[in-house]
C-alpha positions as CSV (number, residue, x, y, z in Angstrom):
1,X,74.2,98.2,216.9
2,X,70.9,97.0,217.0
3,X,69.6,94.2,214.5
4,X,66.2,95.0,213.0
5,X,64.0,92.0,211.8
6,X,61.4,92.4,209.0
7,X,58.5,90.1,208.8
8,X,57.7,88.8,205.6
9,X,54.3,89.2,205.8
10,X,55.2,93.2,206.0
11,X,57.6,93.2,202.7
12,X,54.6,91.3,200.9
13,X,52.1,93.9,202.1
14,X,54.4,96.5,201.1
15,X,54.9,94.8,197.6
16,X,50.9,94.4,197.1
17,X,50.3,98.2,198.2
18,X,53.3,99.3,195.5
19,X,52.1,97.1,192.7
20,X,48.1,98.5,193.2
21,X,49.5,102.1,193.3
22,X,51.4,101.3,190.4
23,X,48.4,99.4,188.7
24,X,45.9,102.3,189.5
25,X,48.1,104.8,187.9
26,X,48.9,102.8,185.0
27,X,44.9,102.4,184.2
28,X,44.7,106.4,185.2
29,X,47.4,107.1,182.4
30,X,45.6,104.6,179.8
31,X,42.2,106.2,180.4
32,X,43.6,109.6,179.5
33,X,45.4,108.4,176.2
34,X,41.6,106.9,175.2
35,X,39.5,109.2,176.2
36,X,41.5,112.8,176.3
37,X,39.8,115.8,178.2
38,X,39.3,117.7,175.2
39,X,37.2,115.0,173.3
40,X,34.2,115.6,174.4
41,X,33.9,119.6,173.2
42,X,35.6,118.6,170.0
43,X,32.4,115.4,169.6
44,X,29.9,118.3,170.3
45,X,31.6,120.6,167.7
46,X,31.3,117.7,165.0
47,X,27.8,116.7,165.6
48,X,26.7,120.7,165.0
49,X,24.4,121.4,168.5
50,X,26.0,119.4,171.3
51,X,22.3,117.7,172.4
52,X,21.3,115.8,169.0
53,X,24.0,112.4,168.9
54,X,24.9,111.8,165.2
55,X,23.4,108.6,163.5
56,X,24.0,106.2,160.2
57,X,21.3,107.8,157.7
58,X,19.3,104.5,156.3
59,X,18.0,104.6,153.0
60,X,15.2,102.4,153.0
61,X,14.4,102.9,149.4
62,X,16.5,99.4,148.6
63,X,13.3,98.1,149.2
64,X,11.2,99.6,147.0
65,X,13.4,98.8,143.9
66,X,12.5,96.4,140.9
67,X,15.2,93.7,141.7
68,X,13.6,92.9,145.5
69,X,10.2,93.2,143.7
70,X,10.9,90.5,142.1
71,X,12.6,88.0,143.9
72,X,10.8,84.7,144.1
73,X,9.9,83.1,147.3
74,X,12.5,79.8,148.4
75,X,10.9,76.4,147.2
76,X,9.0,73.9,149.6
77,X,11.2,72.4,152.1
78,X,12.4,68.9,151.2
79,X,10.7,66.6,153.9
80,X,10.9,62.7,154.1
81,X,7.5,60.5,154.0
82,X,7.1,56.8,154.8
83,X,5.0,54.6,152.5
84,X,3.3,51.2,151.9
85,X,2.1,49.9,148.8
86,X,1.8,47.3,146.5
87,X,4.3,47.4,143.4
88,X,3.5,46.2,139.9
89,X,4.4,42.3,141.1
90,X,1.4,42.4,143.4
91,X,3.7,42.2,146.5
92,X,3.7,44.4,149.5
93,X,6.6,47.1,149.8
94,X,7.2,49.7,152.3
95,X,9.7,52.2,152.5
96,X,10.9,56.3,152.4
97,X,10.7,58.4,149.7
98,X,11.8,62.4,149.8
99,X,9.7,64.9,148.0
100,X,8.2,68.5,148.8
101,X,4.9,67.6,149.7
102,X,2.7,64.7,150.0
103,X,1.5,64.9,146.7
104,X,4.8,64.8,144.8
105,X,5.5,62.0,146.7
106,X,2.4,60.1,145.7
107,X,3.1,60.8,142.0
108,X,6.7,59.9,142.6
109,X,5.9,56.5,143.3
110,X,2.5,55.7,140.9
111,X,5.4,57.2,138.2
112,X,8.0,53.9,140.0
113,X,4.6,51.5,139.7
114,X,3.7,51.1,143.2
115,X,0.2,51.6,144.2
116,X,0.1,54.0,147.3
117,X,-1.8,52.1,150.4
118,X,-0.9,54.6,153.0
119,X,1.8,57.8,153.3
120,X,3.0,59.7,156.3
121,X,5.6,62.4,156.9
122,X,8.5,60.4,158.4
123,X,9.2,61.3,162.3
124,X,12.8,62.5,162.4
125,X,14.5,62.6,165.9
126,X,12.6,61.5,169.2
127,X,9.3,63.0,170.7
128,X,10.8,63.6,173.6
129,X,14.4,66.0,173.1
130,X,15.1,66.8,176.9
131,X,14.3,63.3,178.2
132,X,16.8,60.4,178.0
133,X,17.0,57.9,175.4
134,X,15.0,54.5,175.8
135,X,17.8,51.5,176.0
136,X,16.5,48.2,175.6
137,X,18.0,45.7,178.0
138,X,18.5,42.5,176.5
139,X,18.7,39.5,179.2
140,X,20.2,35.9,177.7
């Protein structure tokens, strides 16, 4: 009686060549459940002459229709402005205001009794998005 030694390098190659068959088959047996061979005479039936695909149909006429006519266009954009002036005391005041334009703001504050010197649309974030922020370094 001889004694026969299996490596187990071999039983894992075995075991890797049975699961793949095994794994290959299993996707073959899927494929044919999704996509049966009959499906594709039976799409060409439905769609009338096998070469023209079958689309949505889009009715653009939606367009066209009184309610879109008239819709009204969205209102300005808020945006933030930066002022300096002189109130009704005769001293100096600075500060933001919002408003939808530089006009509104104006009358926004002549209407709070401060006498516009000089207005500017704030600057939100930095100038500079991709570069690093500036860190001031303070040294005792």
């Amino acid at each position: 009686m001889a004694i026969v030694f299996e490596s187990p390098k071999r039983k894992q190659r075995i075991f890797v060549r049975i699961l793949t068959v095994g794994l290959i088959g299993g996707l073959f047996l899927v494929s044919l459940l999704i996509f049966p061979p009959g499906a594709r005479e039976a799409a060409s039936d439905i769609s009338g002459s096998g070469n023209q695909p079958v689309g949505p149909e889009i009715n653009l006429d939606i367009f066209q229709s009184d309610q879109v006519q008239q819709l009204q266009p969205f209102s300005n954009a808020i945006v933030q402005f930066d002022y300096v002036g002189i109130n009704a005391k005769g001293r100096h005041v600075s500060g933001t205001i919002v408003a939808a334009n530089i006009d509104q703001a104006t009358t926004l504050l002549q209407a709070n009794g401060v006498q516009v010197t000089s207005i500017s649309e704030s600057v939100i974030g930095r100038g500079e998005p991709f570069s690093p922020p500036q860190r001031s370094i303070r040294k005792p």
